[in-house]
C-alpha positions as CSV (number, residue, x, y, z in Angstrom):
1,X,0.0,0.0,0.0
2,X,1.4,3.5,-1.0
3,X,2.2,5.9,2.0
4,X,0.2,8.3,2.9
5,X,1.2,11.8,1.9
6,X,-1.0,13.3,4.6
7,X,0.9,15.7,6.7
8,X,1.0,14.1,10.5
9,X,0.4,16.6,13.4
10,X,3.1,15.1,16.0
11,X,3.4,16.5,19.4
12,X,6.4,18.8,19.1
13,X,4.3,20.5,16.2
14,X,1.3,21.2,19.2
15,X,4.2,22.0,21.2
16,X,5.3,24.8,18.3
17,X,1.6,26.1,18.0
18,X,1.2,26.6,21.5
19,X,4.5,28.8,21.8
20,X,3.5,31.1,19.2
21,X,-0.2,31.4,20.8
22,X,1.7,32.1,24.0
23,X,4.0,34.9,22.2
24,X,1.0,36.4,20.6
25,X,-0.9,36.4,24.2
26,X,1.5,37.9,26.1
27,X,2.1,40.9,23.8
28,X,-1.0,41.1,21.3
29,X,-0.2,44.9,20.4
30,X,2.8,45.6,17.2
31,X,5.4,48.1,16.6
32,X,5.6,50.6,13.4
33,X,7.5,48.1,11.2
34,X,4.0,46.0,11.1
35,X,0.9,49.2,11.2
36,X,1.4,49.3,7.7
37,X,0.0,45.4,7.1
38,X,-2.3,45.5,10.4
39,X,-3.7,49.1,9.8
40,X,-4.8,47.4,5.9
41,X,-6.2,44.7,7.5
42,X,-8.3,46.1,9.6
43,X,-9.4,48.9,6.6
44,X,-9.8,45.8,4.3
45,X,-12.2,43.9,7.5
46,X,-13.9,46.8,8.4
47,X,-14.1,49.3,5.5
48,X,-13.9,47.1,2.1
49,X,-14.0,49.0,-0.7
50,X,-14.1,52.6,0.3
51,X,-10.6,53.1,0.3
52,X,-11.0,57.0,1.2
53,X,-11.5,55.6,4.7
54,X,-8.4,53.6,4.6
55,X,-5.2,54.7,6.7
56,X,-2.4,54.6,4.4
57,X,-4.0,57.6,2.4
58,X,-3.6,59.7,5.3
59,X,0.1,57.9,6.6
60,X,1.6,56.6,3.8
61,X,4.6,55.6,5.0
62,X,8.2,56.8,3.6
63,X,7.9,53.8,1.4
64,X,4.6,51.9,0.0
65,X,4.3,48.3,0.6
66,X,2.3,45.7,-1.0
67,X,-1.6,45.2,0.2
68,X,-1.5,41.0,-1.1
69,X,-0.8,39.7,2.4
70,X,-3.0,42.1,4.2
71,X,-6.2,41.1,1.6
72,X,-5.4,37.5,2.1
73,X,-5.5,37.9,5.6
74,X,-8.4,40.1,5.9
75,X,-10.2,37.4,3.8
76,X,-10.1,34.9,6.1
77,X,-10.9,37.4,9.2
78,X,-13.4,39.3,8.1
79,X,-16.3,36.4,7.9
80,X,-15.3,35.3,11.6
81,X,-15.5,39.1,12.6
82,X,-19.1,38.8,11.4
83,X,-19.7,35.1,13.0
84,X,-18.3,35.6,16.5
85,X,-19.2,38.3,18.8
86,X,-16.1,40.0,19.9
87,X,-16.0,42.2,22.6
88,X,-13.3,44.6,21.5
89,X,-11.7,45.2,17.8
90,X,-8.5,44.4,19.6
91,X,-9.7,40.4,19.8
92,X,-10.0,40.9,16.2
93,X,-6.1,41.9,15.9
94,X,-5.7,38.8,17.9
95,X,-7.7,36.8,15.0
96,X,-5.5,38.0,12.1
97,X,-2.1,37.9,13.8
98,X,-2.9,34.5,14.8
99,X,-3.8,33.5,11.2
100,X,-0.6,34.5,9.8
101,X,1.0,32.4,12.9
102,X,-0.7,29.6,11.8
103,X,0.4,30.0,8.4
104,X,4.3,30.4,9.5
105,X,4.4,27.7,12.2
106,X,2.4,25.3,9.4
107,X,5.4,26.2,7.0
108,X,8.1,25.1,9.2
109,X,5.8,21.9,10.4
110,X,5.8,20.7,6.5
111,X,9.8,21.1,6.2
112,X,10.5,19.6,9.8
113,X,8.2,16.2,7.7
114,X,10.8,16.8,4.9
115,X,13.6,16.8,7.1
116,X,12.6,13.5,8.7
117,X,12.1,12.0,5.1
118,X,15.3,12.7,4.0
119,X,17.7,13.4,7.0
120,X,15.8,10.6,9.5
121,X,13.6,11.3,12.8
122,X,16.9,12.8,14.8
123,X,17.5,15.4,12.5
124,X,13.7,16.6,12.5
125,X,13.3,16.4,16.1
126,X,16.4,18.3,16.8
127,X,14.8,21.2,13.8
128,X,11.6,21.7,15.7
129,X,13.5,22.1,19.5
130,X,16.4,24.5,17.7
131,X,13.9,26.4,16.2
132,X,11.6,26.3,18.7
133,X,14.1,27.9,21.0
134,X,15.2,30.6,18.8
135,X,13.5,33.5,20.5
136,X,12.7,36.2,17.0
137,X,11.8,33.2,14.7
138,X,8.9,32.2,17.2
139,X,7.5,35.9,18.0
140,X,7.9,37.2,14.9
141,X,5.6,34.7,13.1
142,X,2.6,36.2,13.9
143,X,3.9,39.8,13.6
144,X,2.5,41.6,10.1
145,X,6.2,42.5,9.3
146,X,6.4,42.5,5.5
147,X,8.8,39.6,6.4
148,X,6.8,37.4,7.9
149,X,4.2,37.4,4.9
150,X,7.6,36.6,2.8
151,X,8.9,33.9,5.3
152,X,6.6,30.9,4.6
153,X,7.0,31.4,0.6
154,X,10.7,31.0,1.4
155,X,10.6,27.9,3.7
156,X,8.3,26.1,1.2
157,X,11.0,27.1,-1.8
158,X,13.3,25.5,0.5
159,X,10.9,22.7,0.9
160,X,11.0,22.1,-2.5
161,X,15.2,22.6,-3.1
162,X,16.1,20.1,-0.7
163,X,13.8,17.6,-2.5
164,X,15.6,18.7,-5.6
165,X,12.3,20.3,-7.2
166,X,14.5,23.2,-7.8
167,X,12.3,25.0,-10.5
168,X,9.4,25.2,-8.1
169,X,12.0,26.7,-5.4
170,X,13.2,29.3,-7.9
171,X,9.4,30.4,-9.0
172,X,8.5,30.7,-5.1
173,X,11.4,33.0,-4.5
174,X,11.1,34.9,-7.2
175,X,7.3,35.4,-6.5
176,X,8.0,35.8,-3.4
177,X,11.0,39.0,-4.2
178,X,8.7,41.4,-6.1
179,X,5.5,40.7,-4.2
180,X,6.7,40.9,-0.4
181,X,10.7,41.5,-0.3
182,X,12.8,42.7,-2.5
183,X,16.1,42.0,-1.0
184,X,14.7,38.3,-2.0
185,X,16.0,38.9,-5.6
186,X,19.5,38.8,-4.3
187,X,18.6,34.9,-2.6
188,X,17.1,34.4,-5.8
189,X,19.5,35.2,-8.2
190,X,22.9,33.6,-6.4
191,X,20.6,30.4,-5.5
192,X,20.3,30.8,-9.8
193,X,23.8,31.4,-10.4
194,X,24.8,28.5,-7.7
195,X,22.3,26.1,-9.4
196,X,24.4,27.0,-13.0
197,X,27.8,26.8,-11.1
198,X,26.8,23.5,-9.8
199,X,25.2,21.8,-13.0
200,X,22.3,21.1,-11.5
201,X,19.9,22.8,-13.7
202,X,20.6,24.0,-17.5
203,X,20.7,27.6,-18.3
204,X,16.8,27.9,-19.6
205,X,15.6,26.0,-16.4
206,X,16.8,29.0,-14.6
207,X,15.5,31.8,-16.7
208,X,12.2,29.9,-17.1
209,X,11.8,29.1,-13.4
210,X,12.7,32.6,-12.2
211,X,10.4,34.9,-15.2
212,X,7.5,32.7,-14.6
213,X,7.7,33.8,-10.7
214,X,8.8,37.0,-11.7
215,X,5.8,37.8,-14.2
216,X,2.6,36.0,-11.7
217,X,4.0,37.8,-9.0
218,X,3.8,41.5,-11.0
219,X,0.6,40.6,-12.4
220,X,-0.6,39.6,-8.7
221,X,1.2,43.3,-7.3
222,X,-0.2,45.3,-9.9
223,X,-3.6,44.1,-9.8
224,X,-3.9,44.7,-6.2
225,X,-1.5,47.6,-5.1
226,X,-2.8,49.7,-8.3
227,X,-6.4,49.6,-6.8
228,X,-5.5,50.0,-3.5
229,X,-2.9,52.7,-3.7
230,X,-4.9,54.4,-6.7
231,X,-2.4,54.6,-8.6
232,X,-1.4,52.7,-12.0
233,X,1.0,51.4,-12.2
234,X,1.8,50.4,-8.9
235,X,4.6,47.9,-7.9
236,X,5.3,48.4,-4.1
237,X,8.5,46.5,-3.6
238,X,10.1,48.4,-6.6
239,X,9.4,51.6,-5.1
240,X,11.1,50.4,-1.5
241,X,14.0,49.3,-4.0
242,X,15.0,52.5,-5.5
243,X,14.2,54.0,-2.4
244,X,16.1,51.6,-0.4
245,X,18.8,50.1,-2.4
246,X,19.2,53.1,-5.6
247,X,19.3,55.9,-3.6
248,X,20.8,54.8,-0.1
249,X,18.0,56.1,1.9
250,X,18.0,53.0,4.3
251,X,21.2,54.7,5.7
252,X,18.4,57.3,7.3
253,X,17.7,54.4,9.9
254,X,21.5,53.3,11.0
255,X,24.0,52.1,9.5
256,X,25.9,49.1,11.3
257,X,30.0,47.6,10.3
258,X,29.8,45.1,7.4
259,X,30.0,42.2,9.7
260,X,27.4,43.0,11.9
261,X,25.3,40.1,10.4
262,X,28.2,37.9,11.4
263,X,28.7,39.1,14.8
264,X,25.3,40.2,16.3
265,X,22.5,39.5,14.3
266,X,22.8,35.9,13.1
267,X,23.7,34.7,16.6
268,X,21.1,36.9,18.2
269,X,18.4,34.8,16.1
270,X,20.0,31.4,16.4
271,X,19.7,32.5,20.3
272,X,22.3,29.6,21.1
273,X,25.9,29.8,20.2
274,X,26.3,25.9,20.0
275,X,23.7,25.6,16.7
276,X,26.8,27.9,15.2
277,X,29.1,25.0,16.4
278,X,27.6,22.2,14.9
279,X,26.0,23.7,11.9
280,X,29.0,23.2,10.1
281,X,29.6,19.7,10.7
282,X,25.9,18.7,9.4
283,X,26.8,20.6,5.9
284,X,29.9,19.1,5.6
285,X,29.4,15.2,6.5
286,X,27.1,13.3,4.5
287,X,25.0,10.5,6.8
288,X,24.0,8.9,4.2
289,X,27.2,7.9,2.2
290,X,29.5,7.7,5.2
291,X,32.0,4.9,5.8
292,X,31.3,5.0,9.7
293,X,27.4,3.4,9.2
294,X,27.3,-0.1,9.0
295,X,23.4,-0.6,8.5
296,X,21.9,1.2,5.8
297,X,19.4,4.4,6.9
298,X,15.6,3.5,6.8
299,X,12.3,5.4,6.1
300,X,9.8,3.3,7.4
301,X,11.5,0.0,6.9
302,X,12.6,1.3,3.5
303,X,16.3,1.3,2.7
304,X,16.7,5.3,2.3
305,X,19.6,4.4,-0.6
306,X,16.6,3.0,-2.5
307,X,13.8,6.1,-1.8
308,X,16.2,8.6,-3.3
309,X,17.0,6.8,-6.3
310,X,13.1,7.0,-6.5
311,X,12.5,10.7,-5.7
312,X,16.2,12.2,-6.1
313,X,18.9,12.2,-8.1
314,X,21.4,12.7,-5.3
315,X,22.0,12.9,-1.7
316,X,19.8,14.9,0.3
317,X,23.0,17.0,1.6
318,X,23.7,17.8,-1.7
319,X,20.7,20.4,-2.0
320,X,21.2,21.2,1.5
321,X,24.8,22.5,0.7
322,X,23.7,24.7,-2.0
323,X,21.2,26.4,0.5
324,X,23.7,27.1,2.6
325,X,26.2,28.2,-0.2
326,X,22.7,30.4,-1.2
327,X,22.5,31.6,1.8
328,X,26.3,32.2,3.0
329,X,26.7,34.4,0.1
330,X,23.7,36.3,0.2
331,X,24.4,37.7,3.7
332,X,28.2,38.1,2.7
333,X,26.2,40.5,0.0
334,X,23.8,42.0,1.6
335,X,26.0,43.2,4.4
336,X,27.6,45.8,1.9
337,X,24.1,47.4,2.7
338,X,24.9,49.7,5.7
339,X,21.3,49.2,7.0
340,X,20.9,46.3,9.0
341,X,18.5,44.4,10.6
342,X,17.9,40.8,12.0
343,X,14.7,40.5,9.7
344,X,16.6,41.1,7.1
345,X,18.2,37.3,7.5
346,X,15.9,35.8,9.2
347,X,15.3,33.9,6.1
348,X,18.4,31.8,6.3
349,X,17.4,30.7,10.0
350,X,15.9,27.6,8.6
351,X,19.0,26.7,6.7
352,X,21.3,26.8,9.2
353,X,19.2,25.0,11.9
354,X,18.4,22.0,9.3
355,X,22.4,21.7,9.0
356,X,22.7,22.0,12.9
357,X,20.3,19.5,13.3
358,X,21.8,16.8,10.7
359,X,24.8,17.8,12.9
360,X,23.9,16.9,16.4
361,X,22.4,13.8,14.6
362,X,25.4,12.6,12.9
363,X,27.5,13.5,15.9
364,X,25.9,11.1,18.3
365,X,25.7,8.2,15.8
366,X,29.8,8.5,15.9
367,X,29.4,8.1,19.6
368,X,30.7,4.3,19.4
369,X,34.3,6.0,18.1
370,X,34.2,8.6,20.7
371,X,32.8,9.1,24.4
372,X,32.4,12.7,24.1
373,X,30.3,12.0,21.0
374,X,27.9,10.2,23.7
375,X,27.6,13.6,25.9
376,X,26.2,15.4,23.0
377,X,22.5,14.9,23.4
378,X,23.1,16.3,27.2
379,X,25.0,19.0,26.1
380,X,22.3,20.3,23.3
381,X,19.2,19.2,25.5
382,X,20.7,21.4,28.3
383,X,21.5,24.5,25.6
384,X,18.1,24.3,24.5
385,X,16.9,24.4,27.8
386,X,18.8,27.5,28.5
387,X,17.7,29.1,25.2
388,X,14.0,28.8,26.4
389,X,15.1,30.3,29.5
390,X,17.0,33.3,27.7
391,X,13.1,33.5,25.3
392,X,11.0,33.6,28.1
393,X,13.3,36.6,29.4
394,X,13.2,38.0,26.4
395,X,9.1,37.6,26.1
396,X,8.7,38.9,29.3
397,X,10.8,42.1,28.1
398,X,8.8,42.5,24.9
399,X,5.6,42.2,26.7
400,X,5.8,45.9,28.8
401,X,7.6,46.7,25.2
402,X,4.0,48.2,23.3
403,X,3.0,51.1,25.8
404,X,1.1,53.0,23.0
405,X,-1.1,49.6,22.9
406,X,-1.3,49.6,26.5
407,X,-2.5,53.1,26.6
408,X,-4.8,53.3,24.4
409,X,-6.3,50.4,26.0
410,X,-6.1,52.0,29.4
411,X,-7.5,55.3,28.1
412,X,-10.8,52.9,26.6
413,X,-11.5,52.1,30.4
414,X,-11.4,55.7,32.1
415,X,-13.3,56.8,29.2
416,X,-16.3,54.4,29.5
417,X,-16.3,54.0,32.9
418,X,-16.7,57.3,33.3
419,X,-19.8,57.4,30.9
420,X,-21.6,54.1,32.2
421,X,-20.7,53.3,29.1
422,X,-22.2,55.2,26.7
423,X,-21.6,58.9,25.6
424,X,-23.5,61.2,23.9
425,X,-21.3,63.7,22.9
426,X,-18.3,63.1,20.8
427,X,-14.8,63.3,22.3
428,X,-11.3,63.8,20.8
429,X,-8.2,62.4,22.0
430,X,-4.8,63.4,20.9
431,X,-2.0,60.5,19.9
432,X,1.3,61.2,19.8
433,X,3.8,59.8,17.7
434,X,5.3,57.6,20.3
435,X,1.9,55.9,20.8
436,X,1.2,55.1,17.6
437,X,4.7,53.4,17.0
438,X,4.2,51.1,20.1
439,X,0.7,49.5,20.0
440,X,-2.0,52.3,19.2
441,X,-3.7,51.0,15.7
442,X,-7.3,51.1,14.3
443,X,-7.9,48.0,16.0
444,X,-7.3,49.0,19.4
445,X,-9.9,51.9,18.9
446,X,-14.0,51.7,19.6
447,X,-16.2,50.4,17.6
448,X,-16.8,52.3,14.4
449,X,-18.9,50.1,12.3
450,X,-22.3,49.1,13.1
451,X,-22.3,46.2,11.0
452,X,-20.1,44.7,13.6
453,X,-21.6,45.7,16.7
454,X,-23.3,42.6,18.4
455,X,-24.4,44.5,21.7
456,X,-26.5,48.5,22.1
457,X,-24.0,48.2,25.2
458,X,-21.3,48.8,22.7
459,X,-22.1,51.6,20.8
460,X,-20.3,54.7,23.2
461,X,-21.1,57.5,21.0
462,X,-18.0,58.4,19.6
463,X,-14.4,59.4,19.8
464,X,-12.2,60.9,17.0
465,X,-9.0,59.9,17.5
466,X,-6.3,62.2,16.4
467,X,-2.5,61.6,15.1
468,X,-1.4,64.9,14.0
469,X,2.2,65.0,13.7
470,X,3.6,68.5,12.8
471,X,4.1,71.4,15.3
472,X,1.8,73.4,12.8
473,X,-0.7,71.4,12.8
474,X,-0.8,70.7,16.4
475,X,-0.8,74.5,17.2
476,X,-3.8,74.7,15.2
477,X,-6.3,71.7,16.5
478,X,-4.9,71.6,20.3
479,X,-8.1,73.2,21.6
480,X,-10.1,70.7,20.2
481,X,-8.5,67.9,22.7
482,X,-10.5,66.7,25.5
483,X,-7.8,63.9,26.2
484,X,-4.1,63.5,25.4
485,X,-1.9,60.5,25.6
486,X,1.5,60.9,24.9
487,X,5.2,60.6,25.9
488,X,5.3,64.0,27.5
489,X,4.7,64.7,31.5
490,X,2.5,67.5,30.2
491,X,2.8,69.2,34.4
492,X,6.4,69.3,33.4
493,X,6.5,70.4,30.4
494,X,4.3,73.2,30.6
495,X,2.1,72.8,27.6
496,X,-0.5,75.5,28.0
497,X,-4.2,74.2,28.0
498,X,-7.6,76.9,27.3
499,X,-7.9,79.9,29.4
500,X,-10.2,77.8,32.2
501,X,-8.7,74.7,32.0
502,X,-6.0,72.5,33.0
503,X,-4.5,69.0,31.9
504,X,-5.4,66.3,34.7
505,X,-3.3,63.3,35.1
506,X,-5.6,60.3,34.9
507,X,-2.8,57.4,34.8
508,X,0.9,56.1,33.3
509,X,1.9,53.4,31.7
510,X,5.0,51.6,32.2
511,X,7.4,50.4,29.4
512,X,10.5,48.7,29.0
513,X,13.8,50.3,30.0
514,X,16.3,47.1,29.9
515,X,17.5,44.1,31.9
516,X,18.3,44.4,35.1
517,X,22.6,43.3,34.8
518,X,23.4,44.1,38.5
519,X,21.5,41.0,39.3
520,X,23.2,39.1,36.8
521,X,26.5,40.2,38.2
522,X,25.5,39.3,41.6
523,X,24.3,35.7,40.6
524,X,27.6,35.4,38.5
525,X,29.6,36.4,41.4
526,X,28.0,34.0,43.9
527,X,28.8,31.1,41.7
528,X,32.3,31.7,41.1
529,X,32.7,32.6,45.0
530,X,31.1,29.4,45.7
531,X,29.4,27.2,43.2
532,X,28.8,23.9,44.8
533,X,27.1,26.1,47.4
534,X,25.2,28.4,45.0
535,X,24.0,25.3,43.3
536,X,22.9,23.7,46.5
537,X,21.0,26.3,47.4
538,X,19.1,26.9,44.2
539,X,17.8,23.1,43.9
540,X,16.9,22.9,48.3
541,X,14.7,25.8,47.3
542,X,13.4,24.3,43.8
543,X,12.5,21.2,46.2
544,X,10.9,23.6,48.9
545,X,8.6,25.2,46.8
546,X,8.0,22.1,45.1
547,X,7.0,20.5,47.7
548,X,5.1,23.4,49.3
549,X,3.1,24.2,46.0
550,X,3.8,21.9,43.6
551,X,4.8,22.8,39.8
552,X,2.7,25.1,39.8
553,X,4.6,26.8,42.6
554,X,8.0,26.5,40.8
555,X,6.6,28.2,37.7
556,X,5.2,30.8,39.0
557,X,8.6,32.0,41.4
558,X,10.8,31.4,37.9
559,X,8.2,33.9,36.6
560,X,8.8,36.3,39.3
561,X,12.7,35.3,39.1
562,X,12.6,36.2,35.0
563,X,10.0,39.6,35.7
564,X,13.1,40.9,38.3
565,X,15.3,40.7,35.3
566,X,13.3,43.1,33.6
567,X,13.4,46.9,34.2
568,X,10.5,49.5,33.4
569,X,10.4,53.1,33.2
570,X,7.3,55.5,33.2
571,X,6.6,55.8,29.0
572,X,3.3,56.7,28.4
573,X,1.1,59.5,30.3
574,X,-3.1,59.9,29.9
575,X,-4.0,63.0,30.4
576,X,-7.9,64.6,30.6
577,X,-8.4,68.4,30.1
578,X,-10.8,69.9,32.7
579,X,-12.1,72.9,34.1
580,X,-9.4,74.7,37.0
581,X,-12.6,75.7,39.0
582,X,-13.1,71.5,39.1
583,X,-12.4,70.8,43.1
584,X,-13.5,67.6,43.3
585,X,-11.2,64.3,41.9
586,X,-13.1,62.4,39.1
587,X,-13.4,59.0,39.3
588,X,-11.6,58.6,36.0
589,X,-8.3,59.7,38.6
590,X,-7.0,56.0,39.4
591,X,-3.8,57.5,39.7
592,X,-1.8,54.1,39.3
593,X,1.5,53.6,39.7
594,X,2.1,52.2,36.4
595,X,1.0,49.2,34.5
């Protein structure tokens, strides 16, 4: 009987879905890189076709970016909008962050079955922990950076290379460099060149592979970004290239040394130095053909010789290494761009942490000709282990890292609350810059569209939220604010209000200032002063607790052990404007401390 092709749903794929719920749950609100793509969805759900509503018209952006992830999004959110009564628009942000999770996580899930079909069961297991571990890869997956809409395209092109369907690989890619991400061109165009240099493919392949992506994705781009931009024609990503690449702007945002990628980006995103260490050795060894095995590899009681004489022409390493060649010279490219930033390679993650994988694999199968072979599974298990530690620090910091969403929120509760609920006068509130760059977006305002209201409760009158930006501007419409939330301390600063009035301070909100070293140092120092000690007294209390509370108890003070690490500032003020002659304290005044 012929196997199944169905794609199998093992536990270490629930385990993968559940950490990316957990990332998206812990900080649902986005940064600036991603309003662009969340701001469109929410005009696509909400707004449709009258595009004079939608946002970009009125914040463009420096550059324009594509609208063809946002609309397949927004396709698939906006009938369970309609189906399920959400409370808050910000649920629905949830929704379509979560769908592009989905999408993402399901990407890797379908190479980690590849892997195992062609590197064995060790390989794939040791894929899903190493990436599962890697702090950005997981918490950017459901983020709506143009990146992230690129990344699946790119994991299912290297789906396809390592089972030598190169031609598919190419058309992804070069789909996937015009529609999302332009500095894809450059992976597509040495992955062409290597594919020539290597004989794998013949010169018309090539050029048909990479024209046929090139021509549906430009039909697909100008279709949609014409009509949604209004203008024709209308090719996002080579706008952002001209912009970008032609002209140098990118240099406007930082400009790092050319090895940066090398020395602080890539191992930032690996998020363990030891998947570095072994990458190498799975690239450069061959499992398959080596001398050292004595029994033939199997797939399913299948000798694997046999399967890729079948499927392959060649050894499964053989595509591998020309992913990594791909992708070794496209960062040694792309770093003569003075602009960098980790989601700028975070497309070659994959690559390297399928060749660490095959590594750590072939390692321990060599254990029989060396006894430090046999310490490797210990060694990784316990780096991984620490690398969930270092992400869960790292989530923790991110999560007090979106005080514009926070806000806003905040500023939702005061204002109804202080209404029963309902309003019948209009209200403007002012957002600053700062705000709207950490959280503050469409979604996280009131309800605006009846056709979505499932409750009279709901409807709160209204608010008009404003995001002027120039000091002109501002001079002009201040007097029309009856709340402000912003950066500034406006009792220090001294911004005047109306003859009459003054600003009250109704709350602050809390954001991330850095990590708290001095207690690092302090634990550092107490375990080179005495380690046995230090380590004693670390697992007596780990069994106290335990047996005091449980798991549940050891969890919870590891929490409160990572949340120490963390440090927060006061980032974001709410502020109401009301009458000086006003004795009494509203009960909007909650006065917190800081959330």
């Amino acid at each position: 009987m012929a196997e199944s092709n169905r794609l199998r749903i093992g536990w270490l794929d629930h385990f993968m879905l559940h950490i990316m719920c957990a990332y998206l749950l812990i900080a649902p609100y986005t940064k600036v890189e991603e309003s662009f793509n969340i701001q469109a969805i929410h005009d696509m759900v909400f707004y449709g076709s009258d595009i004079s509503q939608y946002d970009h018209l009125q914040f463009p952006g420096v550059v324009p970016r594509t609208f063809v992830g946002a609309l397949v999004i927004s396709l698939v959110v906006k009938p369970i909008a309609y189906l399920i009564p959400f409370t808050k628009k910000i649920e629905i942000q949830s929704v379509a962050r979560l769908i592009l999770g989905v999408i993402n996580t399901f990407a890797v899930i379908n190479l980690r079955h590849s892997v195992k079909k062609l590197f064995g069961i060790g390989p794939s297991r040791w894929f899903m922990l190493f990436t599962m571990s890697q702090f950005h890869y997981m918490f950017y997956s459901s983020r709506t950076l143009p990146n992230m809409f690129a990344l699946p395209l790119v994991v299912y092109a290297y789906q396809a290379i390592l089972e030598e369907r190169y031609e598919t690989g190419l058309t992804i890619l070069s789909f996937t460099s015009i529609v999302f991400r332009a500095e894809l061109a450059l992976l597509t165009g040495i992955l062409a060149l290597t594919l020539l240099g290597t004989r794998k493919r013949p010169f018309w392949n090539v050029v048909q592979s990479g024209v046929l992506g090139l021509g549906f994705g430009t039909m697909i781009s100008l279709a949609v970004d014409s009509y949604f931009w209004q203008q024709f024609p209308k090719i996002p990503e080579v706008d952002g290239f001209i912009f970008n690449a032609i002209e140098g702007n990118s240099s406007f945002w930082g400009e790092e040394p050319y090895w940066a990628y090398f020395t602080k980006h890539i191992p930032n995103l690996t998020n363990n130095p030891l998947i570095l260490v072994v990458a190498p050795i799975g690239l450069l060894i061959s499992d398959q053909t080596s001398s050292f095995n004595k029994k033939p590899i199997t797939v399913n009681g299948k000798p694997l010789k046999s399967i890729l004489k079948k499927t392959t022409s060649a050894s499964p390493i053989t595509a591998l290494r020309i992913l990594a060649i791909t992708s070794l010279l496209y960062v040694l490219v792309y770093s003569l761009q003075p602009h960098k930033e980790l989601r700028f390679v975070i497309y070659i993650m994959p690559v390297i942490t399928i060749m660490a994988s095959n590594g750590v694999s072939i390692l321990y199968k060599r254990r029989s000709r060396n006894y430090l072979f046999r310490l490797i599974p210990i060694i990784m298990s316990l780096s991984v282990f620490l690398a969930f530690n270092v992400s869960v620090m790292k989530m923790l910091a991110s999560s007090v890292n979106y005080p514009g969403g926070v806000a806003l929120s905040r500023f939702h509760e005061i204002y109804q609350s202080s209404h029963n609920g309902r309003s019948a006068e209009g209200i403007t509130v002012h957002l600053d810059v700062p705000v709207c760059m950490t959280g503050a977006t469409r979604f996280g305002q009131l309800w605006d569209s009846a056709n979505f209201i499932k409750n009279e409760d709901e409807k709160t009158g209204f608010v008009i939220y404003d995001k002027s930006e120039d000091e002109a501007t501002l001079d002009k419409v201040w007097s029309t604010f009856d709340y402000f939330i912003g950066i500034a301390d406006l009792n220090e600063t001294g911004i005047p209000s109306l003859d009459g009035y003054e600003w009250q301070h109704l709350d602050v909100i809390s954001g991330l200032e850095g990590f708290n070293t001095k207690l690092v140092r302090d634990f550092v120092n107490q375990i080179r002063a005495d380690p046995f000690l230090k380590i004693n007294n670390i697992k007596e209390g780990l069994i106290a607790t335990h047996r005091n509370g449980g798991l549940k108890a050891v969890i919870s003070n590891l929490f409160g052990l990572w949340k120490e690490l963390v440090l927060t500032k006061d980032a974001v003020h709410i502020y109401k404007r009301v009458r000086v002659d006003d004795t009494t304290v509203s009960n909007e005044d909650p006065q917190s401390e800081g959330r």
